[in-house]
N, C-alpha and C positions, 0 to 999 in steps of 0.2 A: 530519617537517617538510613543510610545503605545498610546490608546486612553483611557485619565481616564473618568472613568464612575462617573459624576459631582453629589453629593449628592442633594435631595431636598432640594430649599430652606427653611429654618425653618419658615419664615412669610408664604408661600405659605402652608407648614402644618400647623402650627395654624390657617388660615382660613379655613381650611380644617374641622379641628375638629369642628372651633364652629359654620361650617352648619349643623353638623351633630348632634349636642348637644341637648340635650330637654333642654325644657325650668323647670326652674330651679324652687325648692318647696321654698314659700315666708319666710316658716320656714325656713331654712337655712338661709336668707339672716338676718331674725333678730337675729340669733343666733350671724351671724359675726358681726352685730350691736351692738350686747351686750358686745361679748367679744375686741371690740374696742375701747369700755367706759369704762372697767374697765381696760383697759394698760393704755388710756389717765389717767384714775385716779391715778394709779400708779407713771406714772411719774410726775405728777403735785404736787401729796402730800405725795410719799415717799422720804424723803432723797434719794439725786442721790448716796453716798457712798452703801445704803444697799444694793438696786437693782441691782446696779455693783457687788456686792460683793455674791449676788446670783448667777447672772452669772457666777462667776470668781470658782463658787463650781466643773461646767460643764467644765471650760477651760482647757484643757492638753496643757503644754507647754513643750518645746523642754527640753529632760533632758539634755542637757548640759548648758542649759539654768542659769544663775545667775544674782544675783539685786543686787545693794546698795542702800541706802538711805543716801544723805548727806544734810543738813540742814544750809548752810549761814547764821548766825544770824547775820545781817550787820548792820552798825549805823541808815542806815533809814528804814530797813524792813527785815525780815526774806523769805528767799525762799528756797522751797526741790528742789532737783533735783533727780529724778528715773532713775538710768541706768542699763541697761542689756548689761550682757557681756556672753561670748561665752567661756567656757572650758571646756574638760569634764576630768571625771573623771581619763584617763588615765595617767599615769605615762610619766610627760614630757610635756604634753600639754600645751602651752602656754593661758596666759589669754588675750582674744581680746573683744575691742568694741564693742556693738553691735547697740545700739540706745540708746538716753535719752526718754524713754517714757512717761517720766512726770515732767513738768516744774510750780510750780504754789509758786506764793507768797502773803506773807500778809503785811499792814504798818499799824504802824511804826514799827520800831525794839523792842528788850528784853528791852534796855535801858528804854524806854517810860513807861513802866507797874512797878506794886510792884512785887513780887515774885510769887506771884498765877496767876494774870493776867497774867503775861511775857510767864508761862506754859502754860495759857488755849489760848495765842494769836495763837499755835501753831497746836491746834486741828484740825484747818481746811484745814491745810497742809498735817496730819499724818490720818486724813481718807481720802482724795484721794489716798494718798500712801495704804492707806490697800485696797483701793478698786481697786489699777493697779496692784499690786504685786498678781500673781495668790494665791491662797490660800495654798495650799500647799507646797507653798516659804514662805510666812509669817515667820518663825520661824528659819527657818536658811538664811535669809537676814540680811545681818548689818546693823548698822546704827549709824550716828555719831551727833551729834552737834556740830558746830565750828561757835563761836564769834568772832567777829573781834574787829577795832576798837573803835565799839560804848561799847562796857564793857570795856575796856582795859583805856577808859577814865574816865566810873564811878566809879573806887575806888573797892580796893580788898571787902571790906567786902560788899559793896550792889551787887555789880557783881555775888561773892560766892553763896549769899544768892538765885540770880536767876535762876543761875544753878543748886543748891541744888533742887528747885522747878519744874524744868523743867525736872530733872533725873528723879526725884519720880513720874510725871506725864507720863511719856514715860516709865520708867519699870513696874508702875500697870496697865496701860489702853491698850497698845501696845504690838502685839508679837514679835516685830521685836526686836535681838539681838544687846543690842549694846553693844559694843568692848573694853573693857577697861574698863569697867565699869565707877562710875559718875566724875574719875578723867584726865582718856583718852578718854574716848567714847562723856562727857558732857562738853566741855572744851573751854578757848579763844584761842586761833591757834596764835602762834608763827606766830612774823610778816614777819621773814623771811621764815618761812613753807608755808604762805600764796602765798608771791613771786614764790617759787619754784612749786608749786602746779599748782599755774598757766604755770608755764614755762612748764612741763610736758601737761598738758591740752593741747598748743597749739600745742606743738611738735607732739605731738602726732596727732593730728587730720591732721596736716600737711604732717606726713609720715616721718618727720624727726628727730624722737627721734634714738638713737643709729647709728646718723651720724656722720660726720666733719662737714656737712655744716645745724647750727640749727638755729632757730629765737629768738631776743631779746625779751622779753615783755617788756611792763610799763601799769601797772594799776592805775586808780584813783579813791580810795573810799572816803568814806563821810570823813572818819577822817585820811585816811593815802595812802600813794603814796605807790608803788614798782614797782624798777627795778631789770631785773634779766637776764643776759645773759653771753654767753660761751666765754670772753675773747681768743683772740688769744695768744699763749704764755704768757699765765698768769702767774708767775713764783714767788717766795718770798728770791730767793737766795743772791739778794742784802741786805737782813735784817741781822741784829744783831745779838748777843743772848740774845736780848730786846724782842724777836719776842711775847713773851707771853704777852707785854703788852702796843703792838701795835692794833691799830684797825681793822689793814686789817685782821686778823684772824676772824672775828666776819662775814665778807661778804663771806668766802669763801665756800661752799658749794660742796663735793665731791658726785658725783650719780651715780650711779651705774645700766646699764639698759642692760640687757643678756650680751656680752661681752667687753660692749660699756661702760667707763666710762667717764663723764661730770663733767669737772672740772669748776663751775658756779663762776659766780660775783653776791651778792645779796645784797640788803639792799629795807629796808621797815623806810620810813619816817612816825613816829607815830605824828601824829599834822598839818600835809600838804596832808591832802584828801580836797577837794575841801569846803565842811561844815567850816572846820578847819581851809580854808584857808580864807574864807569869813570874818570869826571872827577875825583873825588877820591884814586881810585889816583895819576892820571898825575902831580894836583898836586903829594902827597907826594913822588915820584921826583922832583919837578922839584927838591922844596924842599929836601930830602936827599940827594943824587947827590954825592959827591965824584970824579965824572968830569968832563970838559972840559966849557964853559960850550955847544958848539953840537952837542956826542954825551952822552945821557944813558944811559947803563946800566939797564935794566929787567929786571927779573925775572922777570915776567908776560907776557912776551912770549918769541915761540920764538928759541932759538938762533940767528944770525946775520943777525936780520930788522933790518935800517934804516929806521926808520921817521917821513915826518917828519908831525908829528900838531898841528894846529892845536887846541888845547882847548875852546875856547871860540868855534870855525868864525873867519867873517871877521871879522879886527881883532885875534883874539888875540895878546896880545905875545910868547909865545914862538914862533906862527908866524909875525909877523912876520920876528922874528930868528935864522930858518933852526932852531931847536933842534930837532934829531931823538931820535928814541930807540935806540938798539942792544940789542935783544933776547939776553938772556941764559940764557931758560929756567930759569929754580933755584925750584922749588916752595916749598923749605923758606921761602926769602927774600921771594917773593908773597907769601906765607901771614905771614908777620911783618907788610908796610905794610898787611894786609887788617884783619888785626888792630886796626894802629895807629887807621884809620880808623871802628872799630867801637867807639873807648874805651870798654873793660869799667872805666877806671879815672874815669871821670866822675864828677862827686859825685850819691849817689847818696842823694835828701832822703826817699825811702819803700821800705826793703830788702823782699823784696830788691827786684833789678834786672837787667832784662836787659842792653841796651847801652844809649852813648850817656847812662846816667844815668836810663834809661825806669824806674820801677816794673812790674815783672811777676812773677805770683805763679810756681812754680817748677811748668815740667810735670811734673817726677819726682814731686813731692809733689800738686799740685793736679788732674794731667790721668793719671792713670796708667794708665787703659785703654779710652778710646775711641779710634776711628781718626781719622788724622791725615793732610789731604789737601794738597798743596801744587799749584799750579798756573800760569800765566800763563808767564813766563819759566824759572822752577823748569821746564816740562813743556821749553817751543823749545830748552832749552840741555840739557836733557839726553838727550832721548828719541833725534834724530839718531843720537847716540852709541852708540844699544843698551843706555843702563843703564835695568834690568827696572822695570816700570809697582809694581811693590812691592818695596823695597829697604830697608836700612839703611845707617848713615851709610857704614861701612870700605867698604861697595862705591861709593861717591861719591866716598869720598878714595882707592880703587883708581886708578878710571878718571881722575880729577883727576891723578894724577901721571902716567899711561900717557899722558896730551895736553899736559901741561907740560915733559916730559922728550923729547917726540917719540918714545917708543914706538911709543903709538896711530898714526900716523901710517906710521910704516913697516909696519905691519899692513892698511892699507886697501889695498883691491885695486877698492873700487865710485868710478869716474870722477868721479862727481858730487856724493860724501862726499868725494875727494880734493880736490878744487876749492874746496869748502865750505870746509874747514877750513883751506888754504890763500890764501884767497880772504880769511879774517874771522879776523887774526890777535890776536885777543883771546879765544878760544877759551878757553885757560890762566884768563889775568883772569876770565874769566866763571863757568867750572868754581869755581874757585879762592873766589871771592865767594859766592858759592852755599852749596858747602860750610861756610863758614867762619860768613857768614850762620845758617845750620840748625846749625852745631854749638857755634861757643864764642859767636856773640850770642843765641839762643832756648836754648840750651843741650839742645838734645835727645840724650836718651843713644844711647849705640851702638846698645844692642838693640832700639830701637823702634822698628819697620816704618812706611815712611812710603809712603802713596799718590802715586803724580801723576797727575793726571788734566786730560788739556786738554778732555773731556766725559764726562759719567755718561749713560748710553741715550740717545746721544744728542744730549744737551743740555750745550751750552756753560756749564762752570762760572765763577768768576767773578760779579760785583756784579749782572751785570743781570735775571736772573729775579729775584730779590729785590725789587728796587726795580721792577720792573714788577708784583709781586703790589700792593705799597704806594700804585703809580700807578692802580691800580683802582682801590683800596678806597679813593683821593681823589676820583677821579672819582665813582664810586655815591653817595658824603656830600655831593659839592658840589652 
């Protein structure tokens, strides 16, 4: 072997130079003094969007380089997500993922404000987005808004009215294009768009979109559940020539991805997101309690908590009339109204059926070996807790009784888990729903391993990469 001639070490020249150095004129040091206190100033009392946004004048970015901007407006808080994707202009190039480079949210959601507030809650979403998007993207970037269930529960004309508000604020203050203008671009997302958005998102991020073998999702929002996955021999040949006015058409979902087409199963339960599903707990105890008319007996609640609970916020009639609840902790007896409100006993016009009377084809027979991701509130209620990022059900309904029976609880020794769970005493309800939700309405068996994942490398699972691949390839056609 030749002999390489081994470069100087770089520490051994840097001592080099600064024995050799003169010593240095006092003016320059208070020069760099000064100009040290006025960047501190800078960043202390300039808005951090402008400063970025100076920089971003100096940034060249990759021309094949593209952004979206999609905007979540969820029942309990609005979030943008900024992703850059990789195409270039050639003829044939495919459009690839590149990174979300910006994830930031606000609470509460559109719902909570009047029209103008709903817009301006939004402001401090849409200048970080102008300050990450280099500047000479700004104008041909898209961008969408997409509500969920929190408008889709307040009524066509106040919902209208916010979107109306929130158009008009994002097309004069904003350059970023959006796509459809205020009736596609500003809009509530179809519940089953929502489902599939997300089914694309994970797929995607997984590497198995345009396969045979893809993953189920189920998501749990504030006001609405979805599942959505690729039946195995899904087929409608057994039907009538009823078919048009049967249900299982309404879950069927045909996609289409390079030569790869996904024949889906979807449905989006509007009223059964975890918020929604609270409210419908407490009503049952109201409707059912054979305790005193101003103390109601609850299940779902811990051991000798008092609790007095407006259902329906200001004007509710039972908080009006003082009605509290007395928390009784008894799992077996949650686990029954959770039931109740799940009617597995609904008429049921296309078998089988999950809950509520939904048609859904059975995952023991239909889905029996892809993986199975659950996510959004499925991750917030249970990960806290410790239960493992891959689980089956017995270890959900473990931990479910160890918090409804206060076990768990005399086990915590971390301050700020004690608080938590003392602090948000629906803990029990939530676990409990959860559970009961994945096991006797989706019907998933014991032994199948179930992911949760609040990101895959990364990236925030959930509807919005999906629907941001979608908001391109609207954009590139229009």
């Amino acid at each position: 072997m030749k002999n390489r001639k081994i470069p100087h070490s770089p520490y051994k020249m840097l001592r080099q130079s600064a024995k050799g150095a003169k010593t240095a004129s006092p003016w320059g040091r208070i020069v760099i003094a000064i100009v040290g206190v006025v960047l501190a100033m800078v960043v202390v009392f300039v808005p951090e969007s402008t400063w970025l946004s100076f920089f971003n004048v100096f940034h060249t970015s990759d021309p094949c380089s593209k952004y979206a901007l999609m905007v979540d407006a969820g029942s309990t808080g609005s979030r943008i997500h900024v992703y850059q994707f990789h195409q270039c202009d050639n003829k044939g190039d495919s459009l690839r993922f590149h990174d979300e480079i910006l994830f930031k949210q606000t609470i509460p959601g559109l719902s909570a404000y009047d029209p103008a507030g709903a817009a301006e809650s939004l402001d401090s979403l849409m200048d970080a987005a102008l300050a990450k998007v280099p500047k000479q993207h700004h104008q041909r970037t898209p961008i969408s808004v997409k509500a969920t269930a929190g408008l889709r529960l307040l009524g066509n004309e106040q919902s209208e009215a916010i979107l109306d508000a929130v158009y008009e604020r994002l097309a004069t203050r904003y350059p970023f294009t959006i796509v459809g203008g205020r009736k596609e671009g500003v809009t509530i997302m179809d519940g089953r768009d929502e489902g599939v958005y997300a089914w694309i998102t994970v797929n995607s991020l997984l590497g198995r979109l345009g396969t045979n073998s893809t993953a189920a999702i189920f998501d749990l929002g504030g006001g609405s559940t979805q599942i959505v996955f690729e039946p195995k021999d899904w087929n409608t040949q057994h039907l009538d020539d009823h078919t048009d006015k049967l249900p299982l058409l309404d879950h069927k979902y045909v996609l289409k991805h390079d030569t790869h087409t996904h024949t889906l199963y979807q449905h989006s339960y509007l009223g059964y997101g975890l918020m929604e599903a609270r409210k419908l707990v407490h009503q049952q105890i109201l409707a059912t309690s054979s305790s005193s008319a101003h103390q109601k007996e609850h299940p779902c609640l811990p051991h000798g908590l008092n609790w007095a609970h407006k259902l329906g916020g200001e004007g509710d009639q039972h908080g009006e009339h003082g009605t509290s609840f007395v928390g009784v902790g008894m799992p077996d007896d949650c686990q029954q109204v959770i039931d109740q409100i799940l009617d597995k006993n609904a008429m049921c016009e296309t078998a089988p059926c999950s809950f509520n009377g939904v048609h859904q084809p059975t995952l023991t027979d239909s889905f029996k070996e892809g993986p199975i991701y659950i996510f959004s509130y499925f991750f917030d209620r249970t990960q806290p807790l410790g239960l493992p990022a891959q689980f089956r059900l017995p270890e959900l309904a473990a931990l479910t009784d160890k918090v409804c029976t206060g076990a768990y609880l005399d086990g915590v020794t971390d301050p700020d888990l004690r608080f938590e769970l003392l602090d948000r005493p629906e803990w029990c309800l939530d676990l409990t729903y959860i559970y009961r939700l994945l096991s006797f309405g989706y019907e998933l068996p014991d032994d199948r391993v179930i992911r949760v994942a609040k990101k895959i490398d990364g990236v925030e699972t959930g509807w919005c990469l999906g629907a941001a691949i979608a908001l391109l390839d609207d954009y590139v056609s229009s």
